[in-house]
GUMAR-926320 format. One line per field, with one value per residue: x, y, z of N, C-alpha, C, O, CB in turn. Coordinates in pm, whole numbers, plus 50000, padded with zeros to 5 digits. Glycine has a CB too. Example, Ala and Ser with C-alpha at 12.3 -4.5 7.8 and 13.67 -1.06 7.14 Angstrom:
2
n_east	(51319, 51285)
n_north	(49431, 49775)
n_up	(50780, 50708)
ca_east	(51230, 51367)
ca_north	(49550, 49894)
ca_up	(50780, 50714)
c_east	(51320, 51290)
c_north	(49670, 50003)
c_up	(50780, 50787)
o_east	(51424, 51341)
o_north	(49668, 50114)
o_up	(50846, 50804)
cb_east	(51131, 51408)
cb_north	(49553, 49940)
cb_up	(50905, 50572)
% end
This chain:
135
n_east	(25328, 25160, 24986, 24623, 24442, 24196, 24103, 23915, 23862, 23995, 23882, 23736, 23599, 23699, 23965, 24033, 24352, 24284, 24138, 24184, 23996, 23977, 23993, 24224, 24299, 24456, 24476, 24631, 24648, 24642, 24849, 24591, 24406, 24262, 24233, 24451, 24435, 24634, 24522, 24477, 24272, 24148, 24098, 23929, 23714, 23579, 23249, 23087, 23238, 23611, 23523, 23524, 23279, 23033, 22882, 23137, 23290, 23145, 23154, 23462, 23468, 23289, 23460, 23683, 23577, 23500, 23760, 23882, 23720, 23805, 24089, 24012, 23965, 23735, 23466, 23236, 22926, 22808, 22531, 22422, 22439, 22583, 22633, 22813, 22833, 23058, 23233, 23341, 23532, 23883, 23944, 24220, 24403, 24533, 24434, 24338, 24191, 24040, 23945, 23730, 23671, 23387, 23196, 23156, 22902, 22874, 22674, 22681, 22800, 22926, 23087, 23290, 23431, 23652, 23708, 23971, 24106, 24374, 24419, 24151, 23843, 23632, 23442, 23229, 23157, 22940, 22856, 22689, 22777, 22706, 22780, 22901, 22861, 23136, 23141)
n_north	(25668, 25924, 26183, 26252, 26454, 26717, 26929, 27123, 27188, 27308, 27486, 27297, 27130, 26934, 26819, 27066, 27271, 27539, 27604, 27716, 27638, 27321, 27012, 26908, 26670, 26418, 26195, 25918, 25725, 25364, 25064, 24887, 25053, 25148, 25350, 25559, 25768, 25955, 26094, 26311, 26296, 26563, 26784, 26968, 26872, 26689, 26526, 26412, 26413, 26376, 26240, 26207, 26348, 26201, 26334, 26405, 26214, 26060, 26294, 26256, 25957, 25980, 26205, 26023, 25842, 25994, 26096, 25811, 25776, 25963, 25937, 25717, 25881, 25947, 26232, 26282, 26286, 26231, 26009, 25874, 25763, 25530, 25473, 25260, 25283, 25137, 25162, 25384, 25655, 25816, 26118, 26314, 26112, 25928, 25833, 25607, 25627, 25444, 25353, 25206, 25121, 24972, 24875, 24975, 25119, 25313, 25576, 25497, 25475, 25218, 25247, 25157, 25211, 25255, 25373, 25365, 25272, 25233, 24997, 24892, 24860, 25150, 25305, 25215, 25248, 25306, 25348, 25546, 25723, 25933, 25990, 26330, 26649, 26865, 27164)
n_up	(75940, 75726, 75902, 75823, 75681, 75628, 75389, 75423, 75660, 75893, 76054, 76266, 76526, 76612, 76435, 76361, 76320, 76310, 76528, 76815, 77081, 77000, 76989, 76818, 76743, 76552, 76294, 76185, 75914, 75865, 75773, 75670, 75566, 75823, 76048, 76311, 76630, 76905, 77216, 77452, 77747, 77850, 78169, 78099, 77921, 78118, 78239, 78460, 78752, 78716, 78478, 78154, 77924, 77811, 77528, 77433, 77374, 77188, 76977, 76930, 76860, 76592, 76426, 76422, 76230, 75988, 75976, 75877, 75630, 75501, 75482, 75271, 75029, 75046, 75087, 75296, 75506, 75839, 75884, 76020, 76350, 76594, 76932, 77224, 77569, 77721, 77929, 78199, 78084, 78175, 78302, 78266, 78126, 77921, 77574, 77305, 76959, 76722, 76377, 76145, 75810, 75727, 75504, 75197, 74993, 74769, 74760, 75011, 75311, 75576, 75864, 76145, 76536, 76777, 77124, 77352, 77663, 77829, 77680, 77696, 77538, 77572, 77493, 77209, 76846, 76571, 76263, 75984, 75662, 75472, 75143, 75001, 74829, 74857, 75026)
ca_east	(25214, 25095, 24833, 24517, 24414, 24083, 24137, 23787, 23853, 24097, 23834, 23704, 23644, 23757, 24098, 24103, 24461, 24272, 24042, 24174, 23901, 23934, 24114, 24344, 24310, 24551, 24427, 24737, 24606, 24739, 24861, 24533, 24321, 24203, 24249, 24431, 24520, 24618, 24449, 24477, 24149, 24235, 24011, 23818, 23667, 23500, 23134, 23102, 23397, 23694, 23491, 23534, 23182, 23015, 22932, 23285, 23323, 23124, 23277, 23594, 23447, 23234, 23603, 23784, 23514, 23485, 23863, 23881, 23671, 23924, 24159, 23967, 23925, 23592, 23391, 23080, 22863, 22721, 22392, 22358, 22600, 22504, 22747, 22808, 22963, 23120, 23298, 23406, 23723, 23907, 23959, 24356, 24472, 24580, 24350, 24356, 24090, 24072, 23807, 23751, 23548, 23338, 23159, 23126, 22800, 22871, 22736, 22647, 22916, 22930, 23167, 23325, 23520, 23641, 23774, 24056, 24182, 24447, 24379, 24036, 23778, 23545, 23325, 23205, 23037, 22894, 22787, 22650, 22810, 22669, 22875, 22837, 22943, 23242, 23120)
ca_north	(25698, 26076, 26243, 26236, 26640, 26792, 27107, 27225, 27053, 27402, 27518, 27159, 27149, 26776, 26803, 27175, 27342, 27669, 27616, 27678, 27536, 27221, 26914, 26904, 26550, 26398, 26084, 25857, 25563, 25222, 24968, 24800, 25119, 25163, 25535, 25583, 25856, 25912, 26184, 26288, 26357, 26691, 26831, 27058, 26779, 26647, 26529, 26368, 26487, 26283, 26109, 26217, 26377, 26104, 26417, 26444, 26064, 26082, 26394, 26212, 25843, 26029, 26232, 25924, 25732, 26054, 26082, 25721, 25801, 26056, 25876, 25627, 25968, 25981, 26307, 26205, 26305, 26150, 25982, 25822, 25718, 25432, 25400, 25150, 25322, 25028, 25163, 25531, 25709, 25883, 26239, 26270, 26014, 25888, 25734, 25559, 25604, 25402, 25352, 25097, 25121, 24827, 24825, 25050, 25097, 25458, 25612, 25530, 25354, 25166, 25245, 25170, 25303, 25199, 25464, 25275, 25380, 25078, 24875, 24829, 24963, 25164, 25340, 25188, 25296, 25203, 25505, 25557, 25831, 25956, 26096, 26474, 26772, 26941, 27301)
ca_up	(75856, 75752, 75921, 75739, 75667, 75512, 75318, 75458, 75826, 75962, 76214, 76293, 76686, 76662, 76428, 76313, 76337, 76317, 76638, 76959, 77155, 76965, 77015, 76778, 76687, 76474, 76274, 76111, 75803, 75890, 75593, 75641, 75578, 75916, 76094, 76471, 76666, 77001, 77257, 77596, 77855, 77976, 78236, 78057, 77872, 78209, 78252, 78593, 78825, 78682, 78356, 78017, 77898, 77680, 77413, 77370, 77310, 77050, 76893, 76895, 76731, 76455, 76388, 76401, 76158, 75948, 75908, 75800, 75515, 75422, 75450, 75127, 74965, 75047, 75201, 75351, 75615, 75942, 75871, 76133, 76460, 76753, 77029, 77332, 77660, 77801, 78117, 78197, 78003, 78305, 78287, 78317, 78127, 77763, 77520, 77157, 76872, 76635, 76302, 76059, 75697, 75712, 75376, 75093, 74906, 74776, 74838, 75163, 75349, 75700, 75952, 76269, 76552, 76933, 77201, 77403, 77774, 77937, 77572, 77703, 77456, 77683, 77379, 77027, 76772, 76432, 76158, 75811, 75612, 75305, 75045, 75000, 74807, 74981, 75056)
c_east	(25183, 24971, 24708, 24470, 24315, 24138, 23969, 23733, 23932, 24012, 23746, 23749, 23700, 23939, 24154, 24219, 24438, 24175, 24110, 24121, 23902, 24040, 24195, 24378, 24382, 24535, 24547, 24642, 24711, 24728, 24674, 24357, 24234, 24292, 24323, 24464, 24500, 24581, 24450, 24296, 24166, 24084, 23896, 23688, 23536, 23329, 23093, 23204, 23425, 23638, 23507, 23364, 23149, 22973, 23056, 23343, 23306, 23122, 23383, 23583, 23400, 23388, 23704, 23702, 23496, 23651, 23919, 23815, 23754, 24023, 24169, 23929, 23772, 23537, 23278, 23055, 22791, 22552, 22325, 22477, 22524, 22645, 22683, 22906, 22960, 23178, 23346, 23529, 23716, 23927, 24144, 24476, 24499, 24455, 24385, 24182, 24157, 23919, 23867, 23618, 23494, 23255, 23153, 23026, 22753, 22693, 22716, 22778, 22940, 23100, 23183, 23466, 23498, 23727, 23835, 24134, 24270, 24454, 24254, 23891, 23655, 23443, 23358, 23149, 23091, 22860, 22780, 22704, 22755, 22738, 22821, 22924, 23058, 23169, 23177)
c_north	(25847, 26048, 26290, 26419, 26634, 26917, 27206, 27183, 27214, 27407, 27418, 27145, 27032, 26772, 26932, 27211, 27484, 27711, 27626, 27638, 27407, 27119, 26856, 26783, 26510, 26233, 26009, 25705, 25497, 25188, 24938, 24920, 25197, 25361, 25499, 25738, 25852, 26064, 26194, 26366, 26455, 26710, 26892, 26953, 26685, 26665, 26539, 26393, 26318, 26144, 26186, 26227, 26289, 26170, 26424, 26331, 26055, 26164, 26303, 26094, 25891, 26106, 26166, 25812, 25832, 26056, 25906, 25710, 25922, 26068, 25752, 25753, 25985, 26131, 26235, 26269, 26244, 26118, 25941, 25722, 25657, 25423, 25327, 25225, 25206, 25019, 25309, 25579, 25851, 25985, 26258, 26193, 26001, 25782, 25699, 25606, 25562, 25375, 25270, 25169, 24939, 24807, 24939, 25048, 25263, 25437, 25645, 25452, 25355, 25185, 25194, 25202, 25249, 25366, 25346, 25399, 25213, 24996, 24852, 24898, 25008, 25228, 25261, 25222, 25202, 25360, 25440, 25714, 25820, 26049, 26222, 26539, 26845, 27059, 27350)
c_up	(75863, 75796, 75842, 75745, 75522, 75490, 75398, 75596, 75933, 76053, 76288, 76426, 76674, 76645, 76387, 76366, 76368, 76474, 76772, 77096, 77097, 77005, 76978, 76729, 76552, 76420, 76182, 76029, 75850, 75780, 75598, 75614, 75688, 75981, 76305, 76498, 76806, 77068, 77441, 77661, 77937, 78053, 78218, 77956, 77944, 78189, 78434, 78633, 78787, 78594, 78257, 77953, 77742, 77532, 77302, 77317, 77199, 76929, 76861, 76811, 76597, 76407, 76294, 76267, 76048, 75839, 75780, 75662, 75419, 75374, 75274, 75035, 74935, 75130, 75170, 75477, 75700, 75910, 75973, 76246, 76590, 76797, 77147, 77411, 77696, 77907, 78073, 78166, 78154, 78249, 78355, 78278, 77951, 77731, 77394, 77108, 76764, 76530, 76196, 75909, 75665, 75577, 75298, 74991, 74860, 74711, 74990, 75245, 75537, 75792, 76054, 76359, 76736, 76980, 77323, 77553, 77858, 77821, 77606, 77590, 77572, 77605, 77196, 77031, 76629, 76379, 76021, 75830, 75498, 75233, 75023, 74920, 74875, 74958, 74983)
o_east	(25176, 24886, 24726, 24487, 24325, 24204, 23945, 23619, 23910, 24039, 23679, 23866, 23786, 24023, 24276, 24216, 24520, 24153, 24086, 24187, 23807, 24153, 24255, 24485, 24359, 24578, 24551, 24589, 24826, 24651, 24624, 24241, 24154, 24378, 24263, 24507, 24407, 24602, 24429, 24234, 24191, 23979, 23793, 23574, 23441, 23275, 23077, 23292, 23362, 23665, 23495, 23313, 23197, 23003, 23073, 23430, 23391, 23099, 23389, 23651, 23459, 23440, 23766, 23764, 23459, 23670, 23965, 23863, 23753, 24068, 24264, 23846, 23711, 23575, 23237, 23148, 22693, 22467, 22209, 22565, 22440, 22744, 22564, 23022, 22849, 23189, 23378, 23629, 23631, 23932, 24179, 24587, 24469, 24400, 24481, 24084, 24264, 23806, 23984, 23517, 23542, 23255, 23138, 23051, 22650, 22626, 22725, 22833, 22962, 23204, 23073, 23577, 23396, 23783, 23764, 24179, 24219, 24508, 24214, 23873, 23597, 23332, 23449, 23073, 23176, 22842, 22830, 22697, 22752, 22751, 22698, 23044, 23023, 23120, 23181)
o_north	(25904, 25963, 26402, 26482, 26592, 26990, 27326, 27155, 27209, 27339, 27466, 27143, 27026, 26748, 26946, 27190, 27554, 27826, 27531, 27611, 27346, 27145, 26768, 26775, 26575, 26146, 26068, 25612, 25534, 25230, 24986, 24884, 25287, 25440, 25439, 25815, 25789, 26160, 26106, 26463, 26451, 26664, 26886, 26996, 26631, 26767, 26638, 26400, 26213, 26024, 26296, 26118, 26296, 26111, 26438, 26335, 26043, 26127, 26273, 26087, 25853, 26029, 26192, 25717, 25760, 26036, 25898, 25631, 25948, 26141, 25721, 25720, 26023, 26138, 26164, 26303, 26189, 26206, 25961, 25642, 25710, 25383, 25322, 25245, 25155, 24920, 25347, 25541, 25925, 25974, 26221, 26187, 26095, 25696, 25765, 25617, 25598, 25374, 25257, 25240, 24840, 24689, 25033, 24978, 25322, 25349, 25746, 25357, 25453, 25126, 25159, 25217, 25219, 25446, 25260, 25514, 25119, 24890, 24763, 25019, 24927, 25208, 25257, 25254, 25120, 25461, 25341, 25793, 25718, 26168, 26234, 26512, 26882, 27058, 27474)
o_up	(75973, 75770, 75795, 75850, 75406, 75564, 75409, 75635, 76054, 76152, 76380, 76464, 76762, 76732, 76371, 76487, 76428, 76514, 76848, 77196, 77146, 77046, 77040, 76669, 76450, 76495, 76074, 76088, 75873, 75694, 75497, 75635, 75660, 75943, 76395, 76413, 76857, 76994, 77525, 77617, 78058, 78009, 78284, 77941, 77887, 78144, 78505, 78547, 78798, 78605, 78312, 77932, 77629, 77428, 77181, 77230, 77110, 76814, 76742, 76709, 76496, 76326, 76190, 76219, 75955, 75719, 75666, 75582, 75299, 75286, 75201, 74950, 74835, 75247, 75078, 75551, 75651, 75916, 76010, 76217, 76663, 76735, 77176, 77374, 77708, 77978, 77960, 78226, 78203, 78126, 78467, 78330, 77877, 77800, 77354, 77181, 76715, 76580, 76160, 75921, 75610, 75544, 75377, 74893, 74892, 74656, 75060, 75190, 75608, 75762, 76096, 76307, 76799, 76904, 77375, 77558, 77920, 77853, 77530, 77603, 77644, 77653, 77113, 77123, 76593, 76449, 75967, 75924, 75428, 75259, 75024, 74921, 74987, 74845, 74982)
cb_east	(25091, 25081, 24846, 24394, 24610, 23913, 24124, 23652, 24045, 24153, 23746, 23767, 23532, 23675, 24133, 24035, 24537, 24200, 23948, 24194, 23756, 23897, 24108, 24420, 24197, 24682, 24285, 24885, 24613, 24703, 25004, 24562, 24282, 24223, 23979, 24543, 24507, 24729, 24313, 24648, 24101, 24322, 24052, 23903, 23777, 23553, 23089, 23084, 23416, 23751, 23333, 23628, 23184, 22893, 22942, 23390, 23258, 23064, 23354, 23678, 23335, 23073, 23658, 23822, 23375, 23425, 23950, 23849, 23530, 23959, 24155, 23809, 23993, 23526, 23374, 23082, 22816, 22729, 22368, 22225, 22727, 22400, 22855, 22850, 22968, 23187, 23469, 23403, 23721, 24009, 23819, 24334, 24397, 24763, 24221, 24405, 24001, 24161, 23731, 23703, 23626, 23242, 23034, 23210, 22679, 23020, 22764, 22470, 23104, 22880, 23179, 23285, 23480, 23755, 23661, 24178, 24017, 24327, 24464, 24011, 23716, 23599, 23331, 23186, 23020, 22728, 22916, 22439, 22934, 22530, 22900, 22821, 22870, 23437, 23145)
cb_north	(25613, 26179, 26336, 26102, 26765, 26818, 27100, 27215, 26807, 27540, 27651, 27057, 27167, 26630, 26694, 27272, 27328, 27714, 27500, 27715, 27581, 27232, 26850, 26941, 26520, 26437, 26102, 25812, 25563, 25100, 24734, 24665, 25067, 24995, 25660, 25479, 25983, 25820, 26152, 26386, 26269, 26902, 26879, 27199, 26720, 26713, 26407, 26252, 26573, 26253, 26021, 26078, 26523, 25996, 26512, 26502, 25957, 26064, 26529, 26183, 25734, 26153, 26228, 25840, 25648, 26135, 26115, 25647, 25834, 26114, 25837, 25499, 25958, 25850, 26478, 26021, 26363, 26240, 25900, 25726, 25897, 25231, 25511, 24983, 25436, 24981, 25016, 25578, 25827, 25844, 26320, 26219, 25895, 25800, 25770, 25352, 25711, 25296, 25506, 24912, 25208, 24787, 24748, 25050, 24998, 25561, 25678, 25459, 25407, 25005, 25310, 25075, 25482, 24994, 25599, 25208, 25512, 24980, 24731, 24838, 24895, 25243, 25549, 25095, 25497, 25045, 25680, 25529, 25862, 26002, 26045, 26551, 26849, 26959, 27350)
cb_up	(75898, 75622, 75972, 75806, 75630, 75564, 75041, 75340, 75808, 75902, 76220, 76197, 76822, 76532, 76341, 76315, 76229, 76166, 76638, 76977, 77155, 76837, 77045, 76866, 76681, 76553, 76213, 76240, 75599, 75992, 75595, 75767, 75531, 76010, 76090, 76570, 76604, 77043, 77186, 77666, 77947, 77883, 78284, 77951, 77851, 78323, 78167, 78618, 79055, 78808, 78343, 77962, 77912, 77717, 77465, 77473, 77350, 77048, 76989, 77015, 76767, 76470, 76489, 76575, 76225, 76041, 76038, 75866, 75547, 75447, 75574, 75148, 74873, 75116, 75201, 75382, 75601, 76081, 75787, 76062, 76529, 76734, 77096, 77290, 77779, 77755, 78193, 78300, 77715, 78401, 78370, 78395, 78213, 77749, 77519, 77143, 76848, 76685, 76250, 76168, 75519, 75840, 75372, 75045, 74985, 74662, 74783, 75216, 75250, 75669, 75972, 76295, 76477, 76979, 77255, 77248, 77921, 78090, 77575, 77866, 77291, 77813, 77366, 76934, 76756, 76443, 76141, 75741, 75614, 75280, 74897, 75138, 74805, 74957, 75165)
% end
């Protein structure tokens, strides 16, 4: 599957190409519409010695629930984003994100989105995006 790419995403701390502070995130569409990509927990990332700063979690789900809308040729913007930590993402290690479009009512439209460390999901979330102007 190609990698999903905004034209107005380059210095984007989450997937910009142009950011070197950023993380470079790389989001691939599945057949079934849904968004993954995969991501490692480097160090610098740290909250608690050896956890994954829950900030940065949710940088990476809004990303991953953002790109999925980009994937449906939608832009849209975060309206609103609830997550669930569920157990601590290690610092060190390999993770999955993955995002779903759960309904469409342009133009507001429901998302969701798990962060995966072992297969276990250790962050969800849920979001509203609202369609927007591109810049």
């Amino acid at each position: 599957m190609a990698v999903i790419k905004h034209k107005k995403h380059g210095s984007c701390v989450a997937c910009g190409e142009n950011n070197p502070a950023g993380l470079r995130l790389r989001f691939r569409r599945q057949a079934d519409g849904s968004v993954r990509a995969a991501t490692f927990c480097r160090g610098a990332l740290t909250g608690y010695d050896g956890l994954l700063h829950g900030g940065v979690a949710a940088l990476m789900l809004d990303s991953a629930m953002a790109h999925c809308l980009f994937g449906h040729g939608v832009t849209a913007y975060t309206a609103e984003l609830k997550l669930k930590y569920k157990a601590p993402v290690r610092i060190g290690r390999a993770a999955e994100l993955r995002a779903s479009l759960e309904k469409d009512h342009d133009p507001l439209y429901l998302t969701r989105g798990e962060l995966l460390q072992d297969g276990e999901v250790k962050v969800s979330a849920e979001a509203k995006f609202m369609r927007g102007e591109e810049p």
